[in-house]
C-alpha positions as CSV (number, residue, x, y, z in Angstrom):
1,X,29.0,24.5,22.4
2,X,29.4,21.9,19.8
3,X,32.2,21.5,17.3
4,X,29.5,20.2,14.8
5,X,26.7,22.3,12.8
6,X,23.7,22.4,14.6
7,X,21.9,20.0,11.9
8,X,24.6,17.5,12.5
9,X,25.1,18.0,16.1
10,X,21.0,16.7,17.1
11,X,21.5,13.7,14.5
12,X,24.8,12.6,16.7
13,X,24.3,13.2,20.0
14,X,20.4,12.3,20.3
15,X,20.2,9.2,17.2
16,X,16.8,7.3,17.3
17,X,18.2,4.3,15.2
18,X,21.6,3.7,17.3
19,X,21.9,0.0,18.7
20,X,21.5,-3.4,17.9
21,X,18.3,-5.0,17.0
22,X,16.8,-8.4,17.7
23,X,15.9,-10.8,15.0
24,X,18.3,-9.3,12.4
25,X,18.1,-11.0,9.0
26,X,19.7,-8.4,6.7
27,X,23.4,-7.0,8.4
28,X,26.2,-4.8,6.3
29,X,28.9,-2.9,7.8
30,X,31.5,-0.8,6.0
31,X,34.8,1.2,7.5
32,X,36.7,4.1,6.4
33,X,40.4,3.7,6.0
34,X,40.8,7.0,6.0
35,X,39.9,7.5,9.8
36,X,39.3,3.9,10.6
37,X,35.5,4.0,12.1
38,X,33.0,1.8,10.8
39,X,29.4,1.1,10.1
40,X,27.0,-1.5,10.8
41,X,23.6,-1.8,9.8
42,X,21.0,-4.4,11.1
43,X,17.8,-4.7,9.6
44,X,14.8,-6.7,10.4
45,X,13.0,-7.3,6.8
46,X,9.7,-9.4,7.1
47,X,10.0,-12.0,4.9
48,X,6.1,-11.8,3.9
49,X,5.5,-8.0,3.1
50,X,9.2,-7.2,2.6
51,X,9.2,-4.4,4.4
52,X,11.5,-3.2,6.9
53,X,10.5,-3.5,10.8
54,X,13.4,-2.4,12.9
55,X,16.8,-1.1,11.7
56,X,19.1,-0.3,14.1
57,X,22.9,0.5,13.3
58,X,26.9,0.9,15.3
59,X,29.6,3.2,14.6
60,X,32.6,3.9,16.4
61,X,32.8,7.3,14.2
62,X,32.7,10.9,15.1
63,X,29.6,13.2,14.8
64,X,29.8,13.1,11.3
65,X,29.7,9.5,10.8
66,X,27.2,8.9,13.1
67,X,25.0,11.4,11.8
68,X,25.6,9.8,8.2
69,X,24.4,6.4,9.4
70,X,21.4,8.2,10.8
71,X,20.3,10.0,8.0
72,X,20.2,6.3,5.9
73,X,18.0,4.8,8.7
74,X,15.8,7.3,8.8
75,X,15.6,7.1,5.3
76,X,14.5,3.4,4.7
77,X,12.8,2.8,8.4
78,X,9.5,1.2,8.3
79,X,9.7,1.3,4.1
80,X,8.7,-1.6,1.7
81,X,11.9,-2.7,-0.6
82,X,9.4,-1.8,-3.5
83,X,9.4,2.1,-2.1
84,X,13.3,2.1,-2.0
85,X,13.8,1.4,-5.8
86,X,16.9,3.6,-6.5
87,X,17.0,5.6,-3.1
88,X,19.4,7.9,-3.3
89,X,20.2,8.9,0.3
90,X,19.4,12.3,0.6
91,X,20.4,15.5,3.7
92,X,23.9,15.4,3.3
93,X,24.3,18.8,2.4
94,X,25.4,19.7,6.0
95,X,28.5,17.4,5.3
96,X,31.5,19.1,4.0
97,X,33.6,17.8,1.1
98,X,35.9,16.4,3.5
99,X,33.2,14.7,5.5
100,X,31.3,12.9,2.4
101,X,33.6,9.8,3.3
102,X,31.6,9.4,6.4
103,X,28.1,9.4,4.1
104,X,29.4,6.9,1.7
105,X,30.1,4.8,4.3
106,X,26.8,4.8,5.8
107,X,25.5,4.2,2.6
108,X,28.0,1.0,1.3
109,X,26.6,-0.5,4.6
110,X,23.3,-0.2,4.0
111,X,23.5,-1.3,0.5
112,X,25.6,-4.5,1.8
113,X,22.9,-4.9,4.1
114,X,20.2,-5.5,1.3
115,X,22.6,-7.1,-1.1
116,X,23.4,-9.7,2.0
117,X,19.3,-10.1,2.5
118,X,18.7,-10.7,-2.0
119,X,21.7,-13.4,-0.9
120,X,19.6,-15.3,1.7
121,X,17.0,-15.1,-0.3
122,X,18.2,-16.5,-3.8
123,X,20.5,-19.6,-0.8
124,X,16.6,-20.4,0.4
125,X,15.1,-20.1,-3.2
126,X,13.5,-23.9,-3.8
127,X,11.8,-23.4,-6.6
128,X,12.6,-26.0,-9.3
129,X,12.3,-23.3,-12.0
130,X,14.7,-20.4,-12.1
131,X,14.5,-17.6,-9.4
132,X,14.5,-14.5,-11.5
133,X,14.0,-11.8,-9.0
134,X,16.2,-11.9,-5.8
135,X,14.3,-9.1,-4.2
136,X,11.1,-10.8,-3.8
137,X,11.9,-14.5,-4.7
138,X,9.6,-14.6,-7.4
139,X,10.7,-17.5,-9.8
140,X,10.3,-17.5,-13.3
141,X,7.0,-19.7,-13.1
142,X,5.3,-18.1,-11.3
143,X,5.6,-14.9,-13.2
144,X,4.6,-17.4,-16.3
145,X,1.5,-18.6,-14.4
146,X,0.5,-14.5,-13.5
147,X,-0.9,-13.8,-16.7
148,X,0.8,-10.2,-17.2
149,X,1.9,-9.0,-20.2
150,X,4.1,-6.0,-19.2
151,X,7.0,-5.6,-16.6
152,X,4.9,-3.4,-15.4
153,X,1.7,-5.9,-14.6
154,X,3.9,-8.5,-13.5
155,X,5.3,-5.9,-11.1
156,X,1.5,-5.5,-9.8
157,X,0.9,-9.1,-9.5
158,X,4.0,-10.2,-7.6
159,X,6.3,-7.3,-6.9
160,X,8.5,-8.7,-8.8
161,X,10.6,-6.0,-10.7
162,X,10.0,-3.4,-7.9
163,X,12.9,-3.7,-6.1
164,X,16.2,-2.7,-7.0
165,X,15.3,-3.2,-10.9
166,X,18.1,-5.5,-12.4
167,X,15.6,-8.6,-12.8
168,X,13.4,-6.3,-15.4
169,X,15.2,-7.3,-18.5
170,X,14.5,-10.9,-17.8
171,X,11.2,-10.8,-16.9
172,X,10.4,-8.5,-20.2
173,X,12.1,-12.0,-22.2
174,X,10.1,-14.1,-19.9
175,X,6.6,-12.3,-21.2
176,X,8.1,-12.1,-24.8
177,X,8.7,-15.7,-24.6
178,X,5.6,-16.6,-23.5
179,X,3.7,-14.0,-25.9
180,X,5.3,-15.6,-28.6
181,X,3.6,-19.5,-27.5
182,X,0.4,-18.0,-28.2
């Protein structure tokens, strides 16, 4: 007999994504001060495709937690960045009100986890033009030299754009700019 719900109790005590992973080039981690357990996500992200090949994660956490940090792995395993454009973690609804601080934990991590890999890649960026989208590394001449003339073409063309969205702005003044040369 478990002190957990059922749905909760088979993500904790049987997780497919707990433990560390080799080759690790995206890593977050957040904690709860509330209870003091933590979260730590590593993620394998090919640096070609972009798409995640292993994530594995750690939690000194109850059932809850762990279950939490499960649910956010199962979620982006094996996915393209491009697919996870404002992924909002869903099959919480087991979680009581008092148990949500375990899911926004899970999810902080695995944000920091991404934000940590767009870091790497914008410190490796050497492009002698500006690197407008951190996602992908696409720089500013190369969406130039694609030819588009929406967000959404250059989106086609070289992903950029299709990750977590907050390069779209510039590359929509990027196109202007260029539409206006002509």
């Amino acid at each position: 007999m478990s002190l957990y719900p059922d749905s909760i109790a088979r993500l904790a005590f049987a997780p497919r994504f707990a433990g560390p992973i080799e080759d690790a080039n995206a890593v977050g981690t957040d904690a709860s001060f509330a209870c003091g357990a933590f979260v730590r996500f590593e993620l394998a992200i090919d640096p070609d495709s972009k798409k995640i090949s292993a994530i594995g994660f750690r939690s000194n956490g109850c059932g809850y937690m762990i279950a939490a940090a499960e649910t956010c792995a199962a979620a982006v395993a094996n996915a393209k960045l491009t697919e996870l454009h404002e992924c909002n973690f869903s099959g919480f609804e087991e979680l009581a009100a008092d148990r949500m601080r375990c899911a926004e934990v899970a999810r902080h991590a695995l944000k920091e986890a991404f934000a940590r890999f767009r870091q790497t890649q914008l410190e490796e960026f050497p492009g002698e033009k500006a690197l407008i989208c951190t996602c992908f590394g696409i720089s500013e001449e190369l969406i130039e030299r694609c030819g588009a003339q929406s967000v959404e073409e250059v989106g086609e063309r070289t992903n950029a754009g299709t990750g977590c969205g907050s390069c779209r702005m510039l590359i929509a003044e990027i196109i202007d700019s260029a539409m206006s040369e002509l």
